[in-house]
C-alpha positions as CSV (number, residue, x, y, z in Angstrom):
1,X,163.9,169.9,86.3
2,X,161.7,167.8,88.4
3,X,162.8,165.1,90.7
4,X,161.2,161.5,90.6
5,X,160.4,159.3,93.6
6,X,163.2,157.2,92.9
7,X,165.5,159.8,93.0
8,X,164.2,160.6,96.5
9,X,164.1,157.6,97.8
10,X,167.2,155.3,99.3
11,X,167.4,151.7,98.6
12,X,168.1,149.3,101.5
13,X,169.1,145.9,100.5
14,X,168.0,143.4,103.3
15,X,168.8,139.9,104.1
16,X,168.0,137.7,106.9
17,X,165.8,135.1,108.0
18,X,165.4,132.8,104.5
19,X,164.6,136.4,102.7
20,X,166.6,138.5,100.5
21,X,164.8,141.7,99.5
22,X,165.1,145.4,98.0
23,X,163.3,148.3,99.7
24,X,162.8,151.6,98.4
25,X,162.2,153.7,101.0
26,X,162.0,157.7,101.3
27,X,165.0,158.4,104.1
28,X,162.6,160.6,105.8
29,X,159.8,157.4,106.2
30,X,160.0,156.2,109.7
31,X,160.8,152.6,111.6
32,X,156.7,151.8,111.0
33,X,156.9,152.3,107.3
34,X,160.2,150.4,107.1
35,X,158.7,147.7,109.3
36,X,155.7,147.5,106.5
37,X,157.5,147.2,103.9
38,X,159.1,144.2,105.1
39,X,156.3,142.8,106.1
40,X,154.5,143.3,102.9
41,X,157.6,141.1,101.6
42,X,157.9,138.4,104.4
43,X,154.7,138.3,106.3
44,X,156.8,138.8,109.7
45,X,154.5,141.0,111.7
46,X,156.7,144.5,112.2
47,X,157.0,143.2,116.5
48,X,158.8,140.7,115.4
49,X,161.2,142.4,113.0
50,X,165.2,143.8,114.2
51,X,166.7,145.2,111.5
52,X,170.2,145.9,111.7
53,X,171.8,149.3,109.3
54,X,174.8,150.6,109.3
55,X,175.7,149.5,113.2
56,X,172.1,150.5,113.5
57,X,169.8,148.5,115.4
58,X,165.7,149.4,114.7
59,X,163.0,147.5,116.2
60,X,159.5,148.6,117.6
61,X,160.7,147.7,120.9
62,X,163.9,150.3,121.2
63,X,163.2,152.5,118.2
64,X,161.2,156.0,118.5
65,X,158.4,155.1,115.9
66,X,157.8,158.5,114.8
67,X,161.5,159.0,114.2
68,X,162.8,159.3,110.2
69,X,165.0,156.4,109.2
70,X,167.2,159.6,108.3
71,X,167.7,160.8,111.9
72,X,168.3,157.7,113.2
73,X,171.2,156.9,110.6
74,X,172.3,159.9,109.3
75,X,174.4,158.3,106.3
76,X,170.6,157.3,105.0
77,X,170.1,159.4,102.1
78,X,168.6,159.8,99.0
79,X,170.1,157.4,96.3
80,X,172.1,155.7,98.5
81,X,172.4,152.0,98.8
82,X,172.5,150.3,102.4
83,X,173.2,146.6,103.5
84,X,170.8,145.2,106.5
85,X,170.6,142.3,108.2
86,X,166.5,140.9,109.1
87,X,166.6,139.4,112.6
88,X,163.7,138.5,115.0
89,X,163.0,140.5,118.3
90,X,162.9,139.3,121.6
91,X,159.2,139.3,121.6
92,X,159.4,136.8,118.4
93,X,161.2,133.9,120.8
94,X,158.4,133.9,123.1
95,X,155.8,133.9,120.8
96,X,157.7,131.7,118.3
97,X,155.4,128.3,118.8
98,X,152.1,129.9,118.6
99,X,153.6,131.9,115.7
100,X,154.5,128.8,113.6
101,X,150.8,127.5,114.7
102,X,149.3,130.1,113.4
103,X,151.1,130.4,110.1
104,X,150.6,127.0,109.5
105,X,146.8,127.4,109.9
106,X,147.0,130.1,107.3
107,X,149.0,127.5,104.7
108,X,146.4,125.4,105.2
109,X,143.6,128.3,103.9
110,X,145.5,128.3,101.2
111,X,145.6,124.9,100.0
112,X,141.5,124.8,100.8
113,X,141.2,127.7,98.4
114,X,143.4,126.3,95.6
115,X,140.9,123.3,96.4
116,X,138.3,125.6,95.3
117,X,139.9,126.7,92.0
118,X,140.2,130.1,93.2
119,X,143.0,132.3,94.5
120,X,146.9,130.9,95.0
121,X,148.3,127.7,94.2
122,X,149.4,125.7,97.3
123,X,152.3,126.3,98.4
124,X,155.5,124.1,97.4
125,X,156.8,122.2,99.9
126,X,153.9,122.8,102.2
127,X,154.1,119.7,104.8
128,X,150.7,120.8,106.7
129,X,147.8,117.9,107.0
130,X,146.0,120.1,103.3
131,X,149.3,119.1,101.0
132,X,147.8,115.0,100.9
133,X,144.6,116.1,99.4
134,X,144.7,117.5,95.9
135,X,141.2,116.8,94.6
136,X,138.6,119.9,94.1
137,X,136.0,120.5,97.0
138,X,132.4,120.0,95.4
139,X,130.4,118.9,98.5
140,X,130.2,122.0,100.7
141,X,129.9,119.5,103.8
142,X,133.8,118.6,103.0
143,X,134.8,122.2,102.9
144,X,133.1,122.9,106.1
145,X,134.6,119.9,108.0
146,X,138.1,121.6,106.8
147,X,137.5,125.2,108.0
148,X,135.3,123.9,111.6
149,X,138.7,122.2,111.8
150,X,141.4,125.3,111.2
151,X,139.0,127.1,113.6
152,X,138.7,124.7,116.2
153,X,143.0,124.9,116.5
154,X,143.2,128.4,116.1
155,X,141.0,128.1,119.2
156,X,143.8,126.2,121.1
157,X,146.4,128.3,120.1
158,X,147.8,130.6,123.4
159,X,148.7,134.0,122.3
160,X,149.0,135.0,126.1
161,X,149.1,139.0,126.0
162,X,150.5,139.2,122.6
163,X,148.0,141.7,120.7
164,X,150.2,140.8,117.3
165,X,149.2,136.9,117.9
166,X,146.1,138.1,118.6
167,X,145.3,140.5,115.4
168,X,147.0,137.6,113.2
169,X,144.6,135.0,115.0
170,X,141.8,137.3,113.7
171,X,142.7,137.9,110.4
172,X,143.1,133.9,109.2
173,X,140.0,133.2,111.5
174,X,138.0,135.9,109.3
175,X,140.0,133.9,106.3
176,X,138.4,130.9,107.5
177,X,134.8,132.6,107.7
178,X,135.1,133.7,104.2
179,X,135.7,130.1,102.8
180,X,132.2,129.8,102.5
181,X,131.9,132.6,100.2
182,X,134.3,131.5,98.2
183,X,133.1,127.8,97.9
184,X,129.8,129.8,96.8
185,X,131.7,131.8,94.2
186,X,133.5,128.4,92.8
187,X,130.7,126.6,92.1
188,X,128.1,129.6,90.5
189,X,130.6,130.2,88.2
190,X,132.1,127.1,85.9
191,X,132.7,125.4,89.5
192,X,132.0,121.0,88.5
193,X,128.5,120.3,89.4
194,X,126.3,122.1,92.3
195,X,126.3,121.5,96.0
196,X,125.7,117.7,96.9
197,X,122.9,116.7,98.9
């Protein structure tokens, strides 16, 4: 009889923060795959992520990365089920404005490329300077304005040392430089009309 993944993995039930979510994790994985898998499910960066298990307290700052979830809490088995609590590090306070900053940036590539009729829907709720304006982008000169703009704030943004502000910074500023593909991809196929002179 051969054993599945599920019956090999432990389930930790986390909540914290606004989220409330169910990992499946392998007891032998280690604090980096946990941190992950979390993130993969909130978008908190793993340096920013405390997790609290079982009297248990993981975080990349006081946690041996390599170690197995296992060895740090030995209750942590296979089929079991484990309650944790998500908090933010230390590290997350300090970086916390430029954080916000640049998450907000990244809400606002997402209403520009539901504005393109491509990708997500904006999101609800969303109170950035994007959630006014609800017509299509035809006139790549519009859509140009909008991303020079992002990029010209993610400019101003301080991330001090922080190489997580930093790589985060990167990734919607390479977001923002692939707008223009996708403006080019909306309008060559069934995008309204062709680029306005």
């Amino acid at each position: 009889m051969s054993t599945t993944q599920e019956e090999e993995e432990a389930t930790l039930n986390i909540r914290g923060l606004g989220h409330s979510l169910s990992i499946h994790i392998s007891p032998l994985a280690n604090v980096v795959n946990l941190f992950q898998q979390i993130q993969s499910q909130t978008g908190l960066p793993p340096a920013y992520q405390r997790v609290i298990i079982r009297g248990k307290t993981l975080s990349l700052e006081t946690s041996p990365k390599t170690s197995t979830l296992q060895s740090i809490i030995p209750s942590i088995q296979p089929q079991t089920n484990s309650k944790a609590i998500l908090m933010h590090t230390k590290t997350f306070k300090l970086d916390q404005k430029a954080y916000e900053q640049i998450t907000s940036l990244n809400h606002d590539l997402d209403n520009i490329e539901s504005r393109l009729n491509v990708g997500t829907s904006p999101s609800k709720g969303d109170a950035t300077s994007m959630a006014s304006i609800s017509e299509r982008i035809i006139d790549k000169s519009v859509l140009d304005h909008l991303v020079t703009d992002i990029m010209c704030k993610l400019d101003m943004i301080d991330v001090g040392t922080s190489d997580t502000l930093r790589n985060m910074r990167r990734k919607v500023l390479q977001r923002a430089e692939a707008m223009d593909i996708l403006w080019s991809d909306s309008n060559c196929n069934g995008g309204e009309g062709e680029e306005k002179e």
